[in-house]
Each structure stands twice: as structure tokens, then as C-alpha cells.
C-alpha positions in Angstrom: -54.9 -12.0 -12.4 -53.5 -10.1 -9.4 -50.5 -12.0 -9.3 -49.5 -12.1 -12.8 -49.3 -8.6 -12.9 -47.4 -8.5 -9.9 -45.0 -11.4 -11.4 -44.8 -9.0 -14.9 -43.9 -5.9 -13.1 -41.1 -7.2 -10.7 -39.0 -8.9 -14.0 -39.7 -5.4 -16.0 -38.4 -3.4 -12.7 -35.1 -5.2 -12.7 -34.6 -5.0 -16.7 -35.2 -1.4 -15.9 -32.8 -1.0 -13.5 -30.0 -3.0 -15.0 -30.6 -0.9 -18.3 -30.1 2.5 -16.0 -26.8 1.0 -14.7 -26.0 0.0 -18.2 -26.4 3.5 -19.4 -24.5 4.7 -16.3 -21.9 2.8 -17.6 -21.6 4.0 -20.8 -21.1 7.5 -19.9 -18.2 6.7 -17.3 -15.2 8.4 -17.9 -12.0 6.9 -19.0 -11.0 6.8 -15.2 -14.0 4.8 -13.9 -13.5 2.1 -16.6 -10.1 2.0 -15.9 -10.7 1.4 -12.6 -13.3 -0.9 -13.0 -11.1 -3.4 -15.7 -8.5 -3.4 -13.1 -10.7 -4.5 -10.4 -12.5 -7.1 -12.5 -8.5 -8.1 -13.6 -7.1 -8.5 -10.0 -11.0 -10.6 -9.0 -10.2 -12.6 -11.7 -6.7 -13.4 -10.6 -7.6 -13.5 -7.1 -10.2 -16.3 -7.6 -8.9 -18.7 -10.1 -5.1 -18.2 -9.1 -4.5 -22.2 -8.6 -5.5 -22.5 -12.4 -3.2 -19.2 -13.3 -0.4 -19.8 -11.2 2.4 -21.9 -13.3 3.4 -23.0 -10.3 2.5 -23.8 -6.4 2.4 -20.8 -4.0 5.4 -22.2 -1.9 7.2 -24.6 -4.3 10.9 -24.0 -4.9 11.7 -24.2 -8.5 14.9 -23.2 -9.0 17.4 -21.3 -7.3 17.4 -18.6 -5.0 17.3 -14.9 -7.2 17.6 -16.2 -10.7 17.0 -13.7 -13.3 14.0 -13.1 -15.5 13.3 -15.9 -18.1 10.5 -17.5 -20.6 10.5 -20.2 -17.6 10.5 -17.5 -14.5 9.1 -14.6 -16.2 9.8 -12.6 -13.0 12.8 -14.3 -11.6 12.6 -16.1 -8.6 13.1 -15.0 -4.8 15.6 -15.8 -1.7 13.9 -19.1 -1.4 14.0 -20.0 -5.3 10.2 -20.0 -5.5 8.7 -18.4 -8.6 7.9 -14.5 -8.0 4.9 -14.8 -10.2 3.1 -17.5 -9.1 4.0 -15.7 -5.7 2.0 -12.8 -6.9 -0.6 -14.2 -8.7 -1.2 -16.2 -4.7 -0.9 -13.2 -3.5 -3.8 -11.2 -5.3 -5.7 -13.9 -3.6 -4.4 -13.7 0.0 -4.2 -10.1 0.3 -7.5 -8.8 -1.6 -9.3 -11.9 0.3 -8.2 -11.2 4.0 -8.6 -7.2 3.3 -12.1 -7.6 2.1 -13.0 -10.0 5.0 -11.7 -7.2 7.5 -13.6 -4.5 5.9 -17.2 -6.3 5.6 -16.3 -6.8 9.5 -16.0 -3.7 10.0 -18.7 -2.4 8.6 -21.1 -5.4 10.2 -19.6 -3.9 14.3 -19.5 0.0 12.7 -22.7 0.0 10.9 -24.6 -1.9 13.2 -23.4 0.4 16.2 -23.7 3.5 14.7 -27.3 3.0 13.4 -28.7 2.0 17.0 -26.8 4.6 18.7 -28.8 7.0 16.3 -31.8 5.2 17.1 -31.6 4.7 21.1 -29.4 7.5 21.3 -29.2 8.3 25.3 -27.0 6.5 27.7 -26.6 4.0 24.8 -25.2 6.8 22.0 -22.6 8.2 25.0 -21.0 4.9 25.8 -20.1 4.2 22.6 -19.6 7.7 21.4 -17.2 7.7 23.9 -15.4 4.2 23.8 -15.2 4.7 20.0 -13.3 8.4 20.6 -11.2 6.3 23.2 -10.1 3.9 20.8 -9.6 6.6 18.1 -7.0 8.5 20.0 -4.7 5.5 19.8 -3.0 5.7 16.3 -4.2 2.8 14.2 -0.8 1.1 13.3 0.1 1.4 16.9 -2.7 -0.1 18.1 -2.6 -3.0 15.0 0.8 -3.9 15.9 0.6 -4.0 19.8 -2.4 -6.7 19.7 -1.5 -8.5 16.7 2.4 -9.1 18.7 0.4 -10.0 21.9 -2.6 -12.3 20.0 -0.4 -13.2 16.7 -0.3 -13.3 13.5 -2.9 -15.2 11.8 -5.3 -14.2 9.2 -8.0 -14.4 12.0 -6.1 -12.3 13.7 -5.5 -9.6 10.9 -9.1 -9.4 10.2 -10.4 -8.9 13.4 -7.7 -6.2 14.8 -8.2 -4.5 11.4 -11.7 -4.7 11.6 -12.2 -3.5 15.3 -9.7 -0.2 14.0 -11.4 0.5 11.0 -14.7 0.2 12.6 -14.3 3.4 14.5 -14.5 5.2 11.5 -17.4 3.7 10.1 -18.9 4.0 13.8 -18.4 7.7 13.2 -19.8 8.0 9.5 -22.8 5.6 10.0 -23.9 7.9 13.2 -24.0 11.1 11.5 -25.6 10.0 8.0 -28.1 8.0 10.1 -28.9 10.8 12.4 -29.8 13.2 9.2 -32.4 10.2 8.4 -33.9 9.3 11.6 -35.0 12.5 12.1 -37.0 12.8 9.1 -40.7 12.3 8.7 -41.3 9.3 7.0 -39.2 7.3 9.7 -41.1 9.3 12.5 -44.5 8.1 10.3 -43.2 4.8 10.6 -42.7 4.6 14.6 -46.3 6.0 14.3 -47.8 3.0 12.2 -46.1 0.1 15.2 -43.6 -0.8 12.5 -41.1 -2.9 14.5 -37.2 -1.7 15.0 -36.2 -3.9 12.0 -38.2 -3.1 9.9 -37.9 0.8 10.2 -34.1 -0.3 10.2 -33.8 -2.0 6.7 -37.1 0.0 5.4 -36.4 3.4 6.0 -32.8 4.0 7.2 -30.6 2.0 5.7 -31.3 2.4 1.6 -31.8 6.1 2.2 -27.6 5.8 3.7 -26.7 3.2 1.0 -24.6 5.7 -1.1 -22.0 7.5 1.6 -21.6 3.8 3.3 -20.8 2.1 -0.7 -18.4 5.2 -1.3 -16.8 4.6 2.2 -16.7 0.8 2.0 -14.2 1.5 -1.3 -12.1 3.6 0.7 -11.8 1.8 3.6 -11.2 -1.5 1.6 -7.7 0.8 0.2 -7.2 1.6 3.5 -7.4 -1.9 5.6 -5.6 -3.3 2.0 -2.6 -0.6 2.5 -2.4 -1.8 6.3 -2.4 -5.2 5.8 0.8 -4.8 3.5 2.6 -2.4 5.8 1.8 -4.8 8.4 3.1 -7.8 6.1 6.1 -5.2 5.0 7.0 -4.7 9.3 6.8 -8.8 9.9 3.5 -9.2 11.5 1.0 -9.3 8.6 0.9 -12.6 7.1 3.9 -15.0 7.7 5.7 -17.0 5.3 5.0 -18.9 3.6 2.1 -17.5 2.9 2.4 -14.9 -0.2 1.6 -11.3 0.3 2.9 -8.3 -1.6 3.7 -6.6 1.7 6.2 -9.6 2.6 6.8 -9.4 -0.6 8.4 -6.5 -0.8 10.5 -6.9 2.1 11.7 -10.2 0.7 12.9 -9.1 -1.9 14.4 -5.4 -1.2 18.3 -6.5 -1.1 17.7 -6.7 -5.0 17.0 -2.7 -5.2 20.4 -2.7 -4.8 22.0 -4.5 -7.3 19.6 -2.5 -9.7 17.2 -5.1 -10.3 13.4 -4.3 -10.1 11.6 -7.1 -8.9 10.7 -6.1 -5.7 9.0 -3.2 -7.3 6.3 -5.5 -8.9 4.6 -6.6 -5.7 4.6 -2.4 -4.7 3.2 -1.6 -8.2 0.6 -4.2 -7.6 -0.6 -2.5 -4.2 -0.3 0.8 -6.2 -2.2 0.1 -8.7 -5.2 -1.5 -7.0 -5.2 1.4 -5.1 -5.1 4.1 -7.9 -8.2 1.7 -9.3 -10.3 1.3 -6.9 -10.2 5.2 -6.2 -11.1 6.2 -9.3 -14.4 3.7 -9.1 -15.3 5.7 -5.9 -14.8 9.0 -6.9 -17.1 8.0 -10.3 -19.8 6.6 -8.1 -19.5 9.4 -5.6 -20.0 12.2 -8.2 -22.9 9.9 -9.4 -24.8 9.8 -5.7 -24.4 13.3 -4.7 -26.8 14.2 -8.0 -23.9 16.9 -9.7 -23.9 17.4 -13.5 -21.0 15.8 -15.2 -20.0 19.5 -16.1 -19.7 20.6 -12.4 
């Protein structure tokens, strides 16, 4: 009898839950669901671009810079490869390889900075330190120093990236986990025996859910807008792989002959950009528990 309440409550919780985010939803501003058809736009692209893509990523069609047509819509570039399917390979590339970095930095950042809130002592200076080592070298500097000595590749990209941007999140996840593991329940839990993972997922990590969410958004903007300055300065991604970064570059001679294809690939980054900032300011103002009128 037991369990089949238990099996009736747990389906009624999450109906519950999805109805509160459902009514969340509802009363989003224009902004937020702007932001959020965008995203859902650029995922849809970004996964199912083979099927979108009239053509391969890196299959000449035609000549090099022929002008806009029904059968280029966007032209094509020095190579004579089609501009759209470029993007549309693109969306997956770049989106892909800056998510990948950001989760990784986020697994090194979070991970470092909730244990050195935890063990703090020798443990909490090290890294403290090491971290504020690394963060007096300016990001892009650093980026392109190791990526010219290690090259190039994706693997590359993602780990450099990550290891930069995990500095900040070091830095975030310290102090918003500090503020928690000071608190009584976690201090009741130590009490009790509970084990270090469990007072870990239990206790500290939904109660610094929102702040890490909000900063996970930004840094994704931030690791995306490297990636394509990186991509932009040759040692991003390399042909002939397609990112909007390269993209750009490819394609600048054409600014000036007055043509604006190489501003598509920018207004793509833009774009995403202006998106995904307007989800996270939404979601902030939802977490920190203001009124809509303040």
C-alpha cells in the first residue's frame, strides 16, 4: 500500500512541476521568448544540419563568389562552396565545440571550487592561488600561445577554452558554495555521518543551482565569442571545417565591393548572443525572488 502511494505521489510531483514551469513560461516577457525561439531555431539547425543543408559542408558547387541566387541563396565563397550550407554546418561546429568547452569547464571549476569550500586549508590556498595566477594572464593571450604551441584541433579548443573559463567559475562556485557550507543544515548533516557525496549533491549543490545555471548561459556567450575570434585570428577551427568566425574572415574582401555576405556569419554570432542573454537575464530575475514590477 506503501509503495503505491509513493509510486502516485512521485508522477503527481513532476506534473506539478512541469505545470509551474509552464506557467513560468506563460508570463515571460517578449524578450525571454524571443530568446528562447532563437535558441530552440539555432538547436534545431545545429542538430539535423546534414538533412537542412542543400549541400555538403565542403563541396564546391560552383564558382568562387557568385552572387545570390534561387540555387545559392547566399552566394558562394573563395572556394565556390555554398555560403549556406556553410552556415547551416556551421551552427553545428561552433554551438557544439562551445558547449563541449563550457560543460568542461564547469566539470574542473565546479568541482574545484566546491571542495576548496569544503576542505578549505592548505587545499583552498593552492588553488586560490594557482587559479589567481592563471587569471592574471589575459584569456586570449593565454588561448592563442597554447593553442599555436599544442594546435588547432577541436580537442584542443575545448580544453584550452575550458581550462580559461574555468577560473571564473572556480571563483563563482567558491564564494556561492562558501555562503552554503556554512549554514546549519549542512553542519546538521556532517553531524548525522552523512558521507562527503552525499552532503555534496544533498545539500550544496541544489541550494547553488541557480547562480551556476545563470553563469553557465554567460559563459556559453563567452567561450562561443572566443571560439570565433579565435577562428576569425586563424587558430580556431581550420578549414575546411565551417565556422562563422573563419567565416567571416573568408569572406571580408567582399565588404569591399559592397556586398554583405560576410555579414551573415557575424549576424549569426550576434544574434545567438543577444538570445541567449535575454534567456539569462529572464531566468536570473526569476531566481533572485524580485516582483516582475521591480
Amino acid at each position: 500500500m506503501a509503495e503505491a502511494l509513493m509510486e502516485t505521489k512521485v508522477p503527481r510531483a513532476r506534473r506539478s512541476k512541469t505545470a509551474a514551469a509552464l506557467r513560468e513560461l506563460k508570463k515571460a516577457p517578449w524578450s525571454a521568448w524571443f530568446g528562447l525561439i532563437v535558441l530552440l531555431g539555432y538547436t534545431f539547425v545545429a542538430l539535423f544540419a546534414p538533412l537542412i543543408a542543400p549541400y555538403k559542408e565542403s563541396e564546391i558547387v560552383g564558382d568562387s563568389y557568385m552572387e545570390w541566387s534561387a540555387l545559392y541563396p547566399f552566394g558562394t565563397d573563395q572556394l565556390g562552396r555554398d555560403m549556406l550550407s556553410r552556415m547551416i554546418f556551421a551552427a553545428q561546429n561552433s554551438m557544439g565545440i562551445a558547449l563541449a568547452a563550457t560543460m568542461f569547464s564547469f566539470l574542473t571549476g565546479g568541482i574545484l571550487g566546491i571542495m576548496a569550500s569544503i576542505l578549505r586549508g592548505w587545499f583552498d590556498q593552492a588553488v586560490s592561488r594557482f587559479i589567481d595566477a592563471l587569471m592574471a594572464i589575459p584569456s586570449l593571450i593565454f588561448a592563442l600561445m597554447m593553442l599555436s604551441i599544442l594546435g588547432s584541433t577541436a580537442i584542443n579548443l575545448i580544453i584550452v577554452i575550458g581550462v580559461v573559463d574555468a577560473t571564473r567559475v572556480f571563483r563563482l562556485t567558491r564564494a556561492v558554495s562558501m555562503n552554503v557550507v556554512s549554514l546549519d543544515f549542512v553542519e546538521a548533516a556532517r553531524l548525522r555521518g552523512e558521507k562527503l557525496p552525499w552532503v555534496v549533491f544533498r545539500e550544496i549543490v541544489p541550494n547553488i543551482l541557480p547562480p551556476l545555471i545563470t553563469e553557465f548561459g554567460l559563459r556559453y556567450c563567452f567561450v562561443f565569442l572566443t571560439i570565433s575570434s579565435l577562428s576569425f585570428l586563424g587558430l580556431g577551427l581550420q578549414p575546411p571545417t565551417a565556422d562563422w568566425g573563419l567565416m567571416v574572415k573568408e569572406n571580408a574582401t567582399l565588404i569591399t565591393y559592397g556586398d554583405i555576405t560576410p555579414l551573415l556569419p557575424a549576424g549569426a554570432i550576434a544574434l545567438l548572443t543577444v538570445a541567449i542573454n535575454f534567456v539569462v537575464d529572464w531566468f536570473l530575475h526569476k531566481t533572485s525572488g524580485l516582483r516582475d514590477g521591480q
